[in-house]
C-alpha positions as CSV (number, residue, x, y, z in Angstrom):
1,X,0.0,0.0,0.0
2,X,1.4,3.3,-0.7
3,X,-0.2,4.8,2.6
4,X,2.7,2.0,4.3
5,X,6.6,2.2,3.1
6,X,7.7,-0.9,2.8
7,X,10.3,-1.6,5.6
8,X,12.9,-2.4,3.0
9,X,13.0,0.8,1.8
10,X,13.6,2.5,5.0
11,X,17.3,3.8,3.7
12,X,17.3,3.6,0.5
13,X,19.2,5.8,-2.1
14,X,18.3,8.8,-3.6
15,X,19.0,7.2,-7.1
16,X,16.4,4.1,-5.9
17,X,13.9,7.3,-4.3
18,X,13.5,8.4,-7.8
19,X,13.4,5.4,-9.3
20,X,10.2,4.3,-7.3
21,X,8.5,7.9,-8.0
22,X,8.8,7.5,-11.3
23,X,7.5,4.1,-11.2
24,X,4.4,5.4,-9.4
25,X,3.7,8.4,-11.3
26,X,2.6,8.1,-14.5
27,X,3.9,9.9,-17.6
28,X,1.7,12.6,-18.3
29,X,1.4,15.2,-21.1
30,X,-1.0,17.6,-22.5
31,X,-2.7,18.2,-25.4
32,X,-3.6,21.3,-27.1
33,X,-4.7,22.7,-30.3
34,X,-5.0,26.5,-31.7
35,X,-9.0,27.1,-32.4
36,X,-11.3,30.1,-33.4
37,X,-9.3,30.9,-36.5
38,X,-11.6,29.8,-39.3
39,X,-11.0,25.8,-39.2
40,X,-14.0,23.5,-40.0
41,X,-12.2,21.0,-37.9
42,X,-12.1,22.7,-34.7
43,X,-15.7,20.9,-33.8
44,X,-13.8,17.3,-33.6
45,X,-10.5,18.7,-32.4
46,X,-12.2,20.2,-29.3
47,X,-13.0,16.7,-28.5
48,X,-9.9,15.5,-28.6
49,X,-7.7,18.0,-27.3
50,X,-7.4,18.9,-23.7
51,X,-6.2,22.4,-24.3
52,X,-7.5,24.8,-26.5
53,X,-6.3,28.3,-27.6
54,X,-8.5,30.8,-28.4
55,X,-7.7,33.3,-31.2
56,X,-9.0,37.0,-29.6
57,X,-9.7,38.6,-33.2
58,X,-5.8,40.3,-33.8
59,X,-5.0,37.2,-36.1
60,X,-8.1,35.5,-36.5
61,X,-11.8,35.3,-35.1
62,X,-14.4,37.8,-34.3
63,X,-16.6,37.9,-31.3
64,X,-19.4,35.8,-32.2
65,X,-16.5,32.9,-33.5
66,X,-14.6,33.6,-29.8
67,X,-17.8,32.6,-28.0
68,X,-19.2,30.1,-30.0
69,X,-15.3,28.7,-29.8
70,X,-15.7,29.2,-25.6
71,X,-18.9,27.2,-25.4
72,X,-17.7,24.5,-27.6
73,X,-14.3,24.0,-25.6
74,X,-16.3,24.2,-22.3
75,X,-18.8,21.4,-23.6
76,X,-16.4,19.6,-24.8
77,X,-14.5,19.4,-21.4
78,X,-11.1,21.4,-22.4
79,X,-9.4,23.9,-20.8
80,X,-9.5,27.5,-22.2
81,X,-6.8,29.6,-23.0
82,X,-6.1,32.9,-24.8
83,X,-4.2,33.0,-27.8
84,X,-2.8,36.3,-28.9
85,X,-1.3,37.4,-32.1
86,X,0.3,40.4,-33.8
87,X,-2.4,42.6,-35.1
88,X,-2.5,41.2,-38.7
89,X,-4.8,39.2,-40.1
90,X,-3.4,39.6,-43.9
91,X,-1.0,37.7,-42.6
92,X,-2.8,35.3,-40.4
93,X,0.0,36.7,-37.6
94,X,2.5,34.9,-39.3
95,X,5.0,38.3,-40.5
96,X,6.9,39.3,-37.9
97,X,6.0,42.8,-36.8
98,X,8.2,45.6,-35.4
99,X,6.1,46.8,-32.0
100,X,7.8,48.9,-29.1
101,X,7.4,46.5,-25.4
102,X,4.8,48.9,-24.4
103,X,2.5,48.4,-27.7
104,X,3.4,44.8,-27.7
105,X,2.4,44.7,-23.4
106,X,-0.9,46.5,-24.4
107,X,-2.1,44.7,-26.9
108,X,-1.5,41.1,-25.5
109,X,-3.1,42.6,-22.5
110,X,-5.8,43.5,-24.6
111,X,-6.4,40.1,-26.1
112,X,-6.2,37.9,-23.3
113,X,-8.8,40.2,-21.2
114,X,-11.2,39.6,-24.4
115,X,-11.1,36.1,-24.1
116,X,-11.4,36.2,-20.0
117,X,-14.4,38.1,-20.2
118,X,-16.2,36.1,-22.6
119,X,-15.0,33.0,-20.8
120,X,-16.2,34.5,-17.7
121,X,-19.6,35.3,-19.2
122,X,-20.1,31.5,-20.2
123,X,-19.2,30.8,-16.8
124,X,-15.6,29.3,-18.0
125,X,-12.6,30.2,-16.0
126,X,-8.9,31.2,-18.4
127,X,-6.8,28.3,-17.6
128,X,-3.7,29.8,-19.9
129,X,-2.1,31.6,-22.7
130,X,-0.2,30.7,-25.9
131,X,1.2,34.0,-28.1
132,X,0.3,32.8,-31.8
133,X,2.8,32.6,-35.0
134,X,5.3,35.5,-35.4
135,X,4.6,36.8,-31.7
136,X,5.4,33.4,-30.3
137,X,8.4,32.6,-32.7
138,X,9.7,36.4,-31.9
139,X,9.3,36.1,-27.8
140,X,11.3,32.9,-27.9
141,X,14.6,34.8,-28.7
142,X,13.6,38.5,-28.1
143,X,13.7,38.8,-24.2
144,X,12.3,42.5,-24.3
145,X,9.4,41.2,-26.1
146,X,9.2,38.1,-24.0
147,X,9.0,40.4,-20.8
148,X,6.3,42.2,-22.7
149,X,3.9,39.3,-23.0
150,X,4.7,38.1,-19.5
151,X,4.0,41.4,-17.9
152,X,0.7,41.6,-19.8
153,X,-0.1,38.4,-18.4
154,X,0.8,38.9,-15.2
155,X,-1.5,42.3,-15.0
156,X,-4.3,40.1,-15.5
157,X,-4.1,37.1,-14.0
158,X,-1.2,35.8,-12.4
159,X,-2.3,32.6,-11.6
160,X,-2.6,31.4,-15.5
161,X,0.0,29.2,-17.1
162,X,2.0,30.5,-19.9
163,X,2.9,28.0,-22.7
164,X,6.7,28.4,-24.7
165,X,9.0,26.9,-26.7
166,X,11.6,24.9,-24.0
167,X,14.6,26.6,-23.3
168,X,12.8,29.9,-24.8
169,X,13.3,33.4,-23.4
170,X,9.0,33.6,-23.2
171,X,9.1,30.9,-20.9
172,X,12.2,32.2,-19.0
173,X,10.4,36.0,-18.8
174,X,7.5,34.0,-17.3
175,X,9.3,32.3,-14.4
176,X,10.8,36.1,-13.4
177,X,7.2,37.2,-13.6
178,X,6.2,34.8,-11.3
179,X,3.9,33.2,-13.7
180,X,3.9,28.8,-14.1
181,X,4.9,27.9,-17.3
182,X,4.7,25.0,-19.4
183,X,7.2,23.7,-22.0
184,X,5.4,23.0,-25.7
185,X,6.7,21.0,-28.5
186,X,4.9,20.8,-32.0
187,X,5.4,16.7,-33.1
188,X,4.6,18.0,-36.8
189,X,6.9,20.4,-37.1
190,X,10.7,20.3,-37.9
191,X,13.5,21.3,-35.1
192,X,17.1,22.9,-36.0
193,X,19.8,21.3,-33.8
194,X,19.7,24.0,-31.5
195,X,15.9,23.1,-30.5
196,X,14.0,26.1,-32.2
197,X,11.7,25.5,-35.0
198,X,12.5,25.4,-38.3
199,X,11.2,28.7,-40.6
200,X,7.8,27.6,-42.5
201,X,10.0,28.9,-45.9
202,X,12.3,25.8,-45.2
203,X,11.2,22.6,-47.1
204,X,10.3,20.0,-44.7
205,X,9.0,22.5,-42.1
206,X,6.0,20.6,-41.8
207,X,6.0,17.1,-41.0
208,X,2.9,15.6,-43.2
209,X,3.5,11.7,-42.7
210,X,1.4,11.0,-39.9
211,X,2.6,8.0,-38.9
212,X,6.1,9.8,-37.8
213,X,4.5,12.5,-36.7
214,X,2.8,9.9,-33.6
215,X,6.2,8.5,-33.5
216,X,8.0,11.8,-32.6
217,X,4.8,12.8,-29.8
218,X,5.5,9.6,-28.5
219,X,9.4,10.2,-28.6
220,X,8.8,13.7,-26.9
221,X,6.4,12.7,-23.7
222,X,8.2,9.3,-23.1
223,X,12.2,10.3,-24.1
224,X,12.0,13.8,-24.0
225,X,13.9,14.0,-27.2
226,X,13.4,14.5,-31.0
227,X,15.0,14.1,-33.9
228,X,16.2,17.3,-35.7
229,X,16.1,18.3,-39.4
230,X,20.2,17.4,-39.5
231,X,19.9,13.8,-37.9
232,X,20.8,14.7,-34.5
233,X,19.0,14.1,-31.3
234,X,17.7,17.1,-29.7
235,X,16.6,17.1,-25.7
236,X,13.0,18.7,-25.2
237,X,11.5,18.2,-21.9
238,X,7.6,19.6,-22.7
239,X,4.7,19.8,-20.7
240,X,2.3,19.9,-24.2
241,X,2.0,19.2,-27.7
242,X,0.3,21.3,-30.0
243,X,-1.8,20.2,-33.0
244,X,-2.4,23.0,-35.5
245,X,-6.1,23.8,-36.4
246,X,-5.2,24.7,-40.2
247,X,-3.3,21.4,-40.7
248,X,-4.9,19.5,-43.1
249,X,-6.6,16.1,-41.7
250,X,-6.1,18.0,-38.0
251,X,-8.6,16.3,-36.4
252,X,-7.6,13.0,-37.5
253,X,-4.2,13.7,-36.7
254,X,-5.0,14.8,-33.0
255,X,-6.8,11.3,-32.8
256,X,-4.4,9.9,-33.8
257,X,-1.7,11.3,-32.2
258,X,-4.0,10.8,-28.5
259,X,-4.7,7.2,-29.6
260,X,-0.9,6.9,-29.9
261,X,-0.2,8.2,-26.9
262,X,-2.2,6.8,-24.5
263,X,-1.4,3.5,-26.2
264,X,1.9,4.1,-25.4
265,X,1.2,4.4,-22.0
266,X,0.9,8.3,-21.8
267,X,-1.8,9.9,-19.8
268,X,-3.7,12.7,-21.8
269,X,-4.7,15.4,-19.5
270,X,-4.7,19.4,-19.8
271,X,-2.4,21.4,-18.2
272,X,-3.0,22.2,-14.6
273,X,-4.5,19.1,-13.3
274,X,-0.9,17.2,-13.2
């Protein structure tokens, strides 16, 4: 019984400690999925998903597509997070923008307290936020703008989780903001050696094979490691996976990818609960 140590562990090693806590608790990982930005998959993904990103209108969305998006996530028991973006739709937030700290603080600000409100009026608490495209891409090696989005959080609730690229100046910003973070990964997307991901413009960006795209969410939660566009291994210790809305076949994909986790002995649950 775990409520009784067994008396032959009375003095065991710290190496043998760890060995029985990770014996007892199981691997766990969360997964999310970028929603309320046009995608006639978002329906299915929301079932499948146990995090979902809300677009606030800067990139994508309206007001009426935010709150349908809310009710859906809600009924469909995942969490609800904001997902801010530059301020360009053109460019579906994708172009990286030149902003001062201030205009980017304001207008993440902006976005996230859109999305709290009309969470709060459907009687849905904001469980975290994930900066979209460029912004997110941008914060992970800008730390001014990093600090930007962090502060902005941290005005307006300090007790949401902010997701980031691992090793990522966003996520470091967050921890000196006091904010919990949580490390993402994208298993369809490719890595350069030094663990950021590679441009969109680069051939083989996108991984399309699904197949190794289960593989390398597999690899991720249970090795904490992926392979890189060069060959080499890369170490990635992540908290979620993200499954892109606007990938074609993304709801099979996020079945899949759960399916292939959980068969794999990964527990599926959103961030915050584990």
């Amino acid at each position: 019984m775990l409520g009784e140590p067994d008396q032959r562990s009375r003095g065991a090693s710290p190496a043998s400690d760890a060995l029985l806590f990770c014996t007892l608790v199981p691997l766990q990982i969360d997964l999310n999925a970028d929603v309320g930005e046009g995608s006639s998959d978002d329906a299915v993904l929301l079932r499948l998903v146990t995090s979902a990103n809300v677009a606030a209108g800067f990139h994508a969305g309206d007001p009426s597509v935010l709150r349908e998006t809310i009710r859906a996530a809600h009924a469909a028991g995942a969490a609800v997070g904001a997902h801010p973006g530059f301020p360009d739709r053109a460019g579906f937030g994708r172009r990286e923008m030149t902003v001062t700290p201030r205009e980017a603080e304001d207008f993440v600000l902006y976005q996230i307290a859109a999305v709290a409100g009309v969470a709060a009026a459907e009687g849905v608490r904001l469980r975290h936020v994930k900066p979209h495209g460029a912004l997110y891409n941008l914060a992970a090696r800008d730390p001014a703008l990093a600090g930007s989005i962090a502060r902005a959080i941290a005005a307006c609730d300090s007790s949401l989780i902010l997701f980031g690229l691992p090793g990522s100046e966003l996520l470091k910003a967050g921890r000196a903001a006091g904010l919990r973070v949580a490390a993402e990964a994208f298993a369809d997307r490719a890595y350069d050696a030094d663990g950021s991901l590679v441009s969109r413009n680069t051939p083989g960006a996108v991984i399309h094979d699904v197949e190794a795209v289960v593989s390398r969410a597999i690899g991720m939660a249970k090795d904490k490691a992926v392979i890189a566009i060069d060959g080499s291994m890369v170490r990635i210790d992540v908290d979620t996976i993200c499954v892109h809305s606007d990938t074609p076949g993304a709801a099979d994909l996020a079945a899949r990818l759960r399916a292939g986790l959980e068969a794999a002995g990964v527990s599926v649950r959103a961030m915050g609960t584990f």
